[in-house]
C-alpha positions in Angstrom: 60.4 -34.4 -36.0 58.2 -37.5 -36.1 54.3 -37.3 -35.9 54.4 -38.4 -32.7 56.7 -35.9 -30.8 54.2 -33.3 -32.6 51.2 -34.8 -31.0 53.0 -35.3 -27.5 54.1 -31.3 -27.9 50.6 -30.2 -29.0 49.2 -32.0 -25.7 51.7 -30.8 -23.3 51.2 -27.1 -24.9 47.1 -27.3 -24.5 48.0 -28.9 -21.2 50.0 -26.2 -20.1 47.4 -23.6 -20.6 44.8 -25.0 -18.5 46.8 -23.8 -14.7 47.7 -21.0 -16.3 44.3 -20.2 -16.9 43.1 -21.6 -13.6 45.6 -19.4 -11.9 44.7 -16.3 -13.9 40.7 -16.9 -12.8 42.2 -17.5 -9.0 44.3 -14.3 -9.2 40.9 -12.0 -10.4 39.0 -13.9 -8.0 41.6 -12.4 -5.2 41.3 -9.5 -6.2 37.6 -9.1 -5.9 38.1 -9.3 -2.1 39.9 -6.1 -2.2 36.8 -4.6 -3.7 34.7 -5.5 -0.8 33.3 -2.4 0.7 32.9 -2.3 4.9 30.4 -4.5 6.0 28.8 -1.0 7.7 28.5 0.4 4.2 27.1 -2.8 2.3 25.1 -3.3 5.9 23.1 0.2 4.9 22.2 -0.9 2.0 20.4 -3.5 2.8 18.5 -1.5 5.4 17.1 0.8 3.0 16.5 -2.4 0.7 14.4 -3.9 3.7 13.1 -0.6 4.5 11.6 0.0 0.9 10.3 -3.4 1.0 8.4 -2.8 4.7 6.4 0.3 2.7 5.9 -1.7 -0.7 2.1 -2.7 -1.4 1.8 -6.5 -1.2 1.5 -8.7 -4.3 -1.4 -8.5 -5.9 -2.6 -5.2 -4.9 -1.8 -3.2 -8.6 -4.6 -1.2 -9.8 -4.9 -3.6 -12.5 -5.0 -6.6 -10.2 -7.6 -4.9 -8.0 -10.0 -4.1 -10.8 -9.7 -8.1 -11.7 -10.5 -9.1 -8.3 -13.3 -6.6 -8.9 -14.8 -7.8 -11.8 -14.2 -11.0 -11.2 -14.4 -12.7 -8.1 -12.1 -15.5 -7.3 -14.5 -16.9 -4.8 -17.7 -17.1 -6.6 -19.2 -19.6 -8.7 -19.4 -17.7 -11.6 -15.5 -16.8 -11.4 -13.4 -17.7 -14.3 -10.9 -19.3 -12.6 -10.7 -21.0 -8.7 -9.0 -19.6 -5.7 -9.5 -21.8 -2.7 -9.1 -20.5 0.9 -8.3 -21.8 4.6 -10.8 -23.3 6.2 -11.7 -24.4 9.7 -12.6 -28.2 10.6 -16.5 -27.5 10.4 -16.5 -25.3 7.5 -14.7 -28.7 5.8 -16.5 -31.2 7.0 -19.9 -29.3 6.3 -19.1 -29.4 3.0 -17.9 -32.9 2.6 -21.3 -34.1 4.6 -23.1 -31.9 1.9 -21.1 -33.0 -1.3 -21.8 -36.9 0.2 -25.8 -35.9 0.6 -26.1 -34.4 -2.8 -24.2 -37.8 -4.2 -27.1 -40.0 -2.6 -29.7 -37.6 -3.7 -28.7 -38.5 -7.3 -28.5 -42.0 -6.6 -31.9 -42.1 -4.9 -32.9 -39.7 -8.0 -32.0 -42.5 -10.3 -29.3 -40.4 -11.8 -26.5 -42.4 -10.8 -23.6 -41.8 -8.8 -21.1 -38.7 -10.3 -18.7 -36.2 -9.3 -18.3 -32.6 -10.6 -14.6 -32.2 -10.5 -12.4 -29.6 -11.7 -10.2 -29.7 -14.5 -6.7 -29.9 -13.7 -5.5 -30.3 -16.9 -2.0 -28.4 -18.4 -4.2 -26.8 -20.8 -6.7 -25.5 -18.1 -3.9 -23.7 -16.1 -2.9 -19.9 -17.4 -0.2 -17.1 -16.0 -2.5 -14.2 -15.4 -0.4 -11.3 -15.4 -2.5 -9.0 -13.6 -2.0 -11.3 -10.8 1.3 -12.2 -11.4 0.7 -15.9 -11.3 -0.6 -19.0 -12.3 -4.2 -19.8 -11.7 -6.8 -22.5 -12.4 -9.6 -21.5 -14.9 -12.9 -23.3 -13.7 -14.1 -25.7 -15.9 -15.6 -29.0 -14.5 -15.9 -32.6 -16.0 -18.5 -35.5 -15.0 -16.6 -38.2 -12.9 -19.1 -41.0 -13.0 -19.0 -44.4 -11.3 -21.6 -46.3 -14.0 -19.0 -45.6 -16.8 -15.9 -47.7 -17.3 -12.9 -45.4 -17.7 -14.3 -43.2 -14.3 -15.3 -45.9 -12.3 -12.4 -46.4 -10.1 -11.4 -43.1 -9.7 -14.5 -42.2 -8.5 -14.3 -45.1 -6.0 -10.7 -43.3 -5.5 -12.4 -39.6 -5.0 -15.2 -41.5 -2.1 -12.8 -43.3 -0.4 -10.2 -40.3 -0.1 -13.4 -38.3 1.3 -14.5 -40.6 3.7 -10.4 -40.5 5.1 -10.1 -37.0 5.3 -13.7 -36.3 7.0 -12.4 -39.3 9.5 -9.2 -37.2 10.0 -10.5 -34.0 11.1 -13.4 -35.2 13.0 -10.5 -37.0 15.3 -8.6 -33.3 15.1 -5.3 -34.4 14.0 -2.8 -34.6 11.2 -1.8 -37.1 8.8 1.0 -37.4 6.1 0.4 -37.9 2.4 2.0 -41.6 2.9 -0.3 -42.3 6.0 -2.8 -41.9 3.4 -2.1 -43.9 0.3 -1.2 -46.8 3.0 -4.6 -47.0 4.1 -5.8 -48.3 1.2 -2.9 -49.5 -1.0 -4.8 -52.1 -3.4 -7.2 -49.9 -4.2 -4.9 -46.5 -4.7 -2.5 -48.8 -6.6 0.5 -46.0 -6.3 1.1 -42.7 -4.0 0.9 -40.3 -6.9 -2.8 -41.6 -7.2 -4.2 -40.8 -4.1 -2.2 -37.4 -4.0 -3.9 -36.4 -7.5 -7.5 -37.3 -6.1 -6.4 -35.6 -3.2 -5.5 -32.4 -5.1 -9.0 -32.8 -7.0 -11.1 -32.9 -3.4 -9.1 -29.5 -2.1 -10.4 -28.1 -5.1 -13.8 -29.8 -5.5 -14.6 -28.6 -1.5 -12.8 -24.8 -2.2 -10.2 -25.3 0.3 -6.5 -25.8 1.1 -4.7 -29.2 0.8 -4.2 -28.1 4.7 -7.2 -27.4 5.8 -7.5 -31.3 5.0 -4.9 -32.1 7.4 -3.4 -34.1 5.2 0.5 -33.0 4.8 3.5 -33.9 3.2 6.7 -35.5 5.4 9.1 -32.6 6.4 11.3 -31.0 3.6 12.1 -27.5 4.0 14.8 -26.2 6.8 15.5 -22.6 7.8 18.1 -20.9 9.9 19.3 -17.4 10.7 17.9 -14.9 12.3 14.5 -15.8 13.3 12.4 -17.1 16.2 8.5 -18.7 16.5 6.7 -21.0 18.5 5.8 -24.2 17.1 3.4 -25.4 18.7 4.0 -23.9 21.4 7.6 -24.5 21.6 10.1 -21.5 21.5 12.2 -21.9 18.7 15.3 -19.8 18.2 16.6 -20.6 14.5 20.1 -18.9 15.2 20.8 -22.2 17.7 19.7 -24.6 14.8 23.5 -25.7 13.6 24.5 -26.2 10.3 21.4 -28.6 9.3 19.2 -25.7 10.7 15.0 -26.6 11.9 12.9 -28.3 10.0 9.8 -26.0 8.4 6.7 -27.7 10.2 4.6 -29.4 7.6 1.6 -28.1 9.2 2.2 -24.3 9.2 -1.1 -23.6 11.4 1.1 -24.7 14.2 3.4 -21.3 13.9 3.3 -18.8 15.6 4.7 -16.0 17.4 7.1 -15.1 14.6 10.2 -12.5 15.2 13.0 -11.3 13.2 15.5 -8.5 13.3 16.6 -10.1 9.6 17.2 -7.6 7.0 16.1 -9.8 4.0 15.3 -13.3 3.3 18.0 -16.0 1.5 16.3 -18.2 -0.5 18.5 -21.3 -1.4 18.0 -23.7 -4.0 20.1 -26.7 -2.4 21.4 -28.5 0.8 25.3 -27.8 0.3 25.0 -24.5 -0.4 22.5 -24.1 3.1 25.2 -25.6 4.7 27.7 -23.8 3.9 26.2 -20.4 4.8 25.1 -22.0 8.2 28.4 -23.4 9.0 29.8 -20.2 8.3 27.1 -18.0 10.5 26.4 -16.1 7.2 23.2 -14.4 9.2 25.5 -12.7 11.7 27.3 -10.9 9.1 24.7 -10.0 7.2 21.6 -10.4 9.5 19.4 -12.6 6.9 17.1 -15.7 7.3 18.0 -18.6 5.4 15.7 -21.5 4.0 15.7 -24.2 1.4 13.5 -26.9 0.4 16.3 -29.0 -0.7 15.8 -28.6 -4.6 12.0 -29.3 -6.0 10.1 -26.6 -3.7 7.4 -28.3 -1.7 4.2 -27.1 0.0 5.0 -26.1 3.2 8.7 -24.5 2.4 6.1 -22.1 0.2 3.5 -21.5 2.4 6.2 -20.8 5.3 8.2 -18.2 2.7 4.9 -16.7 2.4 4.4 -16.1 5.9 7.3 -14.6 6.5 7.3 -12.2 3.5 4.2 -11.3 4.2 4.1 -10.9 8.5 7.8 -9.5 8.1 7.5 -7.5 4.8 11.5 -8.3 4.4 13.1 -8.7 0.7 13.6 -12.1 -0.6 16.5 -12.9 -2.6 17.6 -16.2 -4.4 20.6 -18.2 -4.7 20.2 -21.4 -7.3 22.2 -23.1 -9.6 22.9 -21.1 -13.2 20.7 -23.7 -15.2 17.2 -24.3 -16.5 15.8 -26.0 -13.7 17.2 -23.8 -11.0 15.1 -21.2 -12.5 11.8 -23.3 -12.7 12.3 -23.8 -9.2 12.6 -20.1 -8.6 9.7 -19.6 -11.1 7.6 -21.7 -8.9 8.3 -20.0 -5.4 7.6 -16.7 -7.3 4.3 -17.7 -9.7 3.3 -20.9 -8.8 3.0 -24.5 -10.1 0.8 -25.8 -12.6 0.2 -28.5 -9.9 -0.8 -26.6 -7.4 -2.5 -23.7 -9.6 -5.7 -23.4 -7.9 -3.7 -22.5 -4.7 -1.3 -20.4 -6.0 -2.8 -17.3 -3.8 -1.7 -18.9 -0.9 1.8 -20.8 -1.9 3.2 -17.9 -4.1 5.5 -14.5 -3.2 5.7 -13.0 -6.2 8.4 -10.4 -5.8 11.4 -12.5 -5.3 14.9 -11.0 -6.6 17.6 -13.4 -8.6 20.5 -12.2 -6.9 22.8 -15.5 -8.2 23.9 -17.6 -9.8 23.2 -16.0 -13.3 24.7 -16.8 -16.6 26.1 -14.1 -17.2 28.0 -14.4 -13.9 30.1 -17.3 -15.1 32.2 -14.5 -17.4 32.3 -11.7 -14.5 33.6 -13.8 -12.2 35.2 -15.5 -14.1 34.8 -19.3 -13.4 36.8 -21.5 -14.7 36.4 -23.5 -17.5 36.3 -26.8 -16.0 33.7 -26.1 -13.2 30.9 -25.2 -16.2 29.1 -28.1 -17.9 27.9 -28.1 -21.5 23.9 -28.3 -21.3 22.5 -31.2 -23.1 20.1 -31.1 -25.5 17.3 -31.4 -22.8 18.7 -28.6 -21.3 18.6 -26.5 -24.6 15.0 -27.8 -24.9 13.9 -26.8 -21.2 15.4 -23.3 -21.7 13.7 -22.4 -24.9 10.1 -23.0 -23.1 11.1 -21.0 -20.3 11.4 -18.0 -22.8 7.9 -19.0 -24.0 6.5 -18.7 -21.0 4.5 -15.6 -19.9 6.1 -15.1 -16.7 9.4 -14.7 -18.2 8.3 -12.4 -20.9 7.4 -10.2 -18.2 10.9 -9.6 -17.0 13.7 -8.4 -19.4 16.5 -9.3 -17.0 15.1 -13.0 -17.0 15.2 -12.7 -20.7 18.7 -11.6 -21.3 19.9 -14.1 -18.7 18.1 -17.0 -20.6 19.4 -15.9 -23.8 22.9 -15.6 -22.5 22.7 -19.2 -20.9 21.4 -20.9 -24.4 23.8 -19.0 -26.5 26.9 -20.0 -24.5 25.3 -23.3 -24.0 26.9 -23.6 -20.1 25.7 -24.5 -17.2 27.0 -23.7 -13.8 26.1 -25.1 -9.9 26.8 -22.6 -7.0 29.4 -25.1 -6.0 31.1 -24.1 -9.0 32.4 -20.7 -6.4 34.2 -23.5 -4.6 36.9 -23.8 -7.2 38.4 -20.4 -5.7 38.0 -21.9 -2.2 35.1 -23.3 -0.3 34.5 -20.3 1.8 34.4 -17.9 -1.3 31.0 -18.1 -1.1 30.4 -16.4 1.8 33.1 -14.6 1.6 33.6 -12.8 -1.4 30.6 -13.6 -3.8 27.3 -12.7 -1.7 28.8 -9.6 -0.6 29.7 -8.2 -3.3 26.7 -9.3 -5.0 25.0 -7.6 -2.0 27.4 -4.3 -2.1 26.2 -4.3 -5.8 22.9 -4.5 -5.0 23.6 -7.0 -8.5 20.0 -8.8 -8.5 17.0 -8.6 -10.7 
């Protein structure tokens, strides 16, 4: 036989093995439906899960926790590390008027004109277990206008004060990009004026929000859920498939009402969609939210509220890679961003329900819908293990391990190989009947 017929019978016999592969995976995939339980029986389940969750102590409230709060007061000066809180319009703009007065006191002083900002560096941001999340330690640096390198972000830090004090005296709202184009040749580029902006929450003790300065709408939620925003009635089961926008300015909620038995928490748009399209929240009564990948302010502050007004169980659905659990780790413990408001933007007792690594094996998806992870990949996942938040969780750990020793990746589209329902279908409620989540 020549060389060539070998080759061209070696191909056609690895070939040949891929459909039967794909059609063994299919096969075990059908016959995981047949394990499916009633939906009465995986429906109690979840009711003792939500009901176990109502009488839980909220985040933050461990004896340990307590005697840290104790000893160390988050609000005062001398605290090691900064919590800011809500704050009404005068409370702000007191505060602004007496930051502006101390300024020219220095200046008419002869001591020049300076800010005391916090530190925001990487280095100045810690996981405080106790609290279960990352906070800000307070240590402050000079920003002076007289010296060179601080001169224009100082003019940066007065001019972003003067906008926001002009803001709330008017009592309205503006977004991030409203902002910046005020001023453009002197911000130079958006990410500017949303740093110094970052720097004056902290510098004044308060919420980005309590500013009135928000980000453009993100977040969407559907399911089984109804609030007034701002004053209108909003029933999130009449929402369609691109569900209701979460209101950038969460002050405006209200009202909030749910006979949901826990809370979906969704990494991405196409997986939203499909469990809106296919009314997943009537099945399993649920609310459903997503902040579209990268989680942003107000998709936090509004998976806060509800955790926290409806005491229901959250559980997350994100891709089976590095990054879908820094997105998760940043729901649950905060941003290094955002560290000095973690209090506020963090719900620390999420549950990974899917996709895990070590799902890709169980149920069985094929070998085609898994991607190798690159060498960035490898590199992200390492530092996750590193990290003190992880270390606290042995399931995270084993996951992890099992993700950079197989080297594959997964998205939750990968379920769609075994049909694009199967989702919905077969997946979450097993995972559900399993109570498989950690």
């Amino acid at each position: 036989m020549s060389e060539r017929k070998r080759r061209g019978g070696a191909a056609a016999g690895s070939t040949s093995k891929r459909p039967r592969a794909a059609s063994a995976a299919a096969s075990y995939a059908e016959s995981l439906r047949s394990k499916l339980r009633p939906d009465a029986s995986i429906l109690a389940s979840l009711r003792a899960l939500a009901s176990a969750s109502s009488k839980s102590k909220p985040a933050g409230t461990s004896s340990a926790a307590a005697k840290a709060l104790t000893a160390d007061d988050p609000t005062s000066a001398n605290s090691s590390y900064i919590v800011v809180a809500d704050q009404d319009i005068t409370s702000v703009t007191s505060r602004i008027n007496r930051l502006v007065l101390s300024v020219a006191r220095s200046i008419l002083e002869g001591r020049g004109f300076s800010f005391s900002v916090p530190s925001r560096t990487s280095t100045n941001q810690v996981y405080l277990p106790e609290l279960d999340r990352i906070v800000l330690l307070r240590r402050e640096s000079a920003r002076p206008f007289a010296s060179v390198g601080t001169a224009r972000k100082a003019t940066v830090t007065a001019r972003v004060l003067s906008l926001v004090h002009a803001v709330l005296r008017r009592g309205i709202h503006v977004t991030k990009r409203d902002l910046f184009y005020t001023d453009v040749k002197l911000f130079g580029d958006q990410s500017q004026s949303d740093a110094v902006l970052d720097d004056v929450s902290c510098m004044l003790g308060c919420t980005r929000s309590s500013l009135h300065v928000v980000a453009s709408e993100k977040g969407v939620v559907v399911g089984r859920l109804i609030f007034a925003d701002d004053g209108d009635r909003i029933d999130c089961t009449r929402m369609g498939v691109g569900g209701k926008a979460i209101p950038p300015n969460i002050d405006r909620v209200s009202g909030i009402e749910s006979d949901a038995l826990f809370i979906l928490l969704v990494e991405k748009d196409a997986a939203f969609m499909r469990l809106a399209e296919d009314r997943f929240y009537n099945r399993f009564p649920c609310i459903i939210l997503t902040a579209k990948g990268q989680p942003d302010v107000a998709t936090r502050l509004f998976l806060r509220r509800l955790k926290v007004e409806l005491k229901l169980p959250v559980l997350a659905l994100v891709d089976s890679d590095p990054y879908g659990l820094k997105i998760l780790s940043v729901y649950m413990c905060g941003s290094k961003n955002m560290s000095y408001d973690s209090a506020n933007l963090t719900t620390p007792d999420i549950k990974w329900l899917g996709v895990r690594p070590s799902d890709l094996d169980k149920y069985r998806v094929p070998e085609q819908c898994r991607l190798p992870m690159t060498d960035h990949d490898m590199k992200v996942g390492k530092e996750m293990l590193e990290e003190d938040f992880v270390k606290q969780n042995e399931g995270w750990v084993k996951e992890l391990e099992t993700m950079l020793r197989t080297k594959q990746k997964a998205e939750i589209q990968a379920l769609s190989s075994f049909g694009f329902q199967y989702l919905t279908e077969v997946y979450l409620p097993l995972k559900l009947q399993q109570e498989d989540w950690i």
